[in-house]
N, C-alpha and C positions, 0 to 999 in steps of 0.2 A: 231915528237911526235904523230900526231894524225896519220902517217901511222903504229906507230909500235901501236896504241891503238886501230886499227883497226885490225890490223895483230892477235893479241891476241883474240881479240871478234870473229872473225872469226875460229880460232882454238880452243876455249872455246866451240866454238859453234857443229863445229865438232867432239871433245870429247865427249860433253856431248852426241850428237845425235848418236853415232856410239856408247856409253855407255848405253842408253833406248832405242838401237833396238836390244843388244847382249842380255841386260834383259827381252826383249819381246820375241826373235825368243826362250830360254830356258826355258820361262813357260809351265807350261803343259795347254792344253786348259782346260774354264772351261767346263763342262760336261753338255751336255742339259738336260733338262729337257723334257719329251715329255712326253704330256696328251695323254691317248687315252683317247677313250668312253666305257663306259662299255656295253661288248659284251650284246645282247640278250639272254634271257633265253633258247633259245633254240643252241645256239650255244656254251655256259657252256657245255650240256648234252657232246659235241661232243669235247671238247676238254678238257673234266677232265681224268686227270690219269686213264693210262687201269688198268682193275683188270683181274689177273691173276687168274687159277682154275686149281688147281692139282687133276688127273684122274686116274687111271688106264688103263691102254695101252698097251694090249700083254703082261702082265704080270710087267711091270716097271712102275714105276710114270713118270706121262709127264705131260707136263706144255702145255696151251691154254692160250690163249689172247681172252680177251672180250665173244663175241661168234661164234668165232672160232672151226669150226667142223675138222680142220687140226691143230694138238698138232707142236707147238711153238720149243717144245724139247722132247725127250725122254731120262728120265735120268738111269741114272745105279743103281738104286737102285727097289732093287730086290724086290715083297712086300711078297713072300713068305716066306722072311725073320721077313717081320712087324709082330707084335703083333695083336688079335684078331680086337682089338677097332681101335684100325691106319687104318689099312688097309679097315673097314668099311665105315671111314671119308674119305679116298682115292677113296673109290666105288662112295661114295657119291659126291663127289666135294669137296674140297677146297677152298677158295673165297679169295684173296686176294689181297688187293689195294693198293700194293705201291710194289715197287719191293724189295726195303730194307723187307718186309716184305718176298717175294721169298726168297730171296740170305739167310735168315736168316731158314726158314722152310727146305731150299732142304739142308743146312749145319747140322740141325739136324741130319736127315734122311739118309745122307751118311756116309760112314765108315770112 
């Protein structure tokens, strides 16, 4: 009797262990947490979003990065097409700070 009460406890004991490590190895890990420090003000300047500036270039609109004296893109959009006032704002620079803000300007402007 006390070898089959033994026999059991040992095999209860094997279930359960080989039952909370098949429930351990299919957790997802939990996800750390990681503090940084907040960067120095001068390292902000250098790692905020480039802002983009739509120019006139040979006659196309092209796309600059930051300040960038080599255009990024040169697009297919013609400005002898644009209107008076467009094409002044194009002379002038365009300034803008997010790309979402590009992709949505250069989608105007093309046909």
């Amino acid at each position: 009797m006390r070898t089959t009460i033994a026999a059991l406890a040992v095999a209860l004991t094997l279930v359960f262990g080989i039952a909370a490590a098949s429930v351990t190895a299919f957790r997802k890990p939990a996800a750390e947490t990681v503090f940084a420090p907040n960067p120095p003000a001068s390292d902000i300047a250098e790692t905020a979003t480039p802002s983009y500036t739509l120019r006139v270039t040979d006659g196309f609109v092209a796309v600059y990065t930051d300040a960038s004296d080599t255009p990024m893109l040169v697009t297919d959009i013609d400005v002898s097409h644009l209107r008076r006032a467009d094409l002044e704002m194009f002379e002038s620079g365009i300034v803008l700070h997010s790309y979402e803000q590009l992709v949505e300007l250069l989608q105007d402007y093309s046909n």
